[in-house]
C-alpha positions as CSV (number, residue, x, y, z in Angstrom):
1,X,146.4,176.1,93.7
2,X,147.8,173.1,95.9
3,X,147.0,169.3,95.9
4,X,146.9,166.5,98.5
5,X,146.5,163.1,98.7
6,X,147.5,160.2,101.1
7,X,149.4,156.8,99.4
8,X,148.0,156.4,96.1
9,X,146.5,159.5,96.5
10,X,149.6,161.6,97.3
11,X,151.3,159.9,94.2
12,X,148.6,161.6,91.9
13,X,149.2,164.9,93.0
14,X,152.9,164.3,93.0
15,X,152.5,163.9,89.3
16,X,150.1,165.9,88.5
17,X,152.2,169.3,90.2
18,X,155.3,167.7,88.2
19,X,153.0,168.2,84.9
20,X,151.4,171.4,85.4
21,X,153.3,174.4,87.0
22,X,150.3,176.2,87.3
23,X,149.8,173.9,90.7
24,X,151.8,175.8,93.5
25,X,152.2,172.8,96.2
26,X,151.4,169.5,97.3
27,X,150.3,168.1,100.7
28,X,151.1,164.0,100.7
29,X,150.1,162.2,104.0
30,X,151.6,158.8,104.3
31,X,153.3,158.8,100.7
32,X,154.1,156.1,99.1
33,X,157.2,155.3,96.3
34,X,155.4,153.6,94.5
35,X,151.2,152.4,94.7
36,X,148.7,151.0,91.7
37,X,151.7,151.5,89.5
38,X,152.5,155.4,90.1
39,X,155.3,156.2,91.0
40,X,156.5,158.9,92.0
41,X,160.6,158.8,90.6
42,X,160.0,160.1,87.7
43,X,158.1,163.4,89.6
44,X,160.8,164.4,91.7
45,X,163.2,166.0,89.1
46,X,160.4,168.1,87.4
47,X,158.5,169.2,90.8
48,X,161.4,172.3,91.2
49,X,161.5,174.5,94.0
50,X,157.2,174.5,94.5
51,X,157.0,173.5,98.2
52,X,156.0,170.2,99.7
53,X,154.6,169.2,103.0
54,X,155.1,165.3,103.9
55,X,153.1,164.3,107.1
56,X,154.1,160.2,107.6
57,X,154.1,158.7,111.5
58,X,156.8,156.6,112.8
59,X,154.6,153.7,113.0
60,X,154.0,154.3,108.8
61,X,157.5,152.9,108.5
62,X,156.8,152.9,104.1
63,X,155.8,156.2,104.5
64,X,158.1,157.6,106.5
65,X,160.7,155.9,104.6
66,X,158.8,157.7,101.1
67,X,158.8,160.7,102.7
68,X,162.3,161.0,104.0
69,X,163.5,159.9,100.6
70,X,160.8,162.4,98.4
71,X,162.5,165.6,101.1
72,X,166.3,164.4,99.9
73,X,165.1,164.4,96.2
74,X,163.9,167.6,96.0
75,X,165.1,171.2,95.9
76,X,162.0,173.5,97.2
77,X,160.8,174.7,100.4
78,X,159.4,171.6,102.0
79,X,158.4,170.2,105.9
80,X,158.4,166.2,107.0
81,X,156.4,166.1,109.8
């Protein structure tokens, strides 16, 4: 089973796949560090190697900036496009 979400709505899933390994992956368009109080820090350690896709545009600079820093922090398979 995988997730996705964009800003708010990719910081859900980010949790929610850090809390249940019975999620496989995560999709997360335009993520965000931080949005309505989620953030996503405290995810990154516990997310493993499960795979991630980040999608952020150049003109996002937040989310390309959340994205670039969510692909450092993590140790699975993943893609930034």
């Amino acid at each position: 089973m995988g997730l996705a979400g964009a800003e708010l709505g990719a910081n859900l899933p980010m949790a929610t796949l850090a809390a249940n390994e019975d999620i496989d992956t995560a999709v997360l368009p335009s993520p965000a560090l931080s949005a309505n109080g989620v953030r996503v820090s405290g995810a990154l350690a516990k997310i493993g190697r499960r795979p991630l896709l980040l999608v952020a545009s150049k003109g996002d600079m937040s989310g390309a900036r959340a994205a670039s820093l969510i692909e450092g922090k993590t140790t699975g398979q993943k893609h930034l496009a």
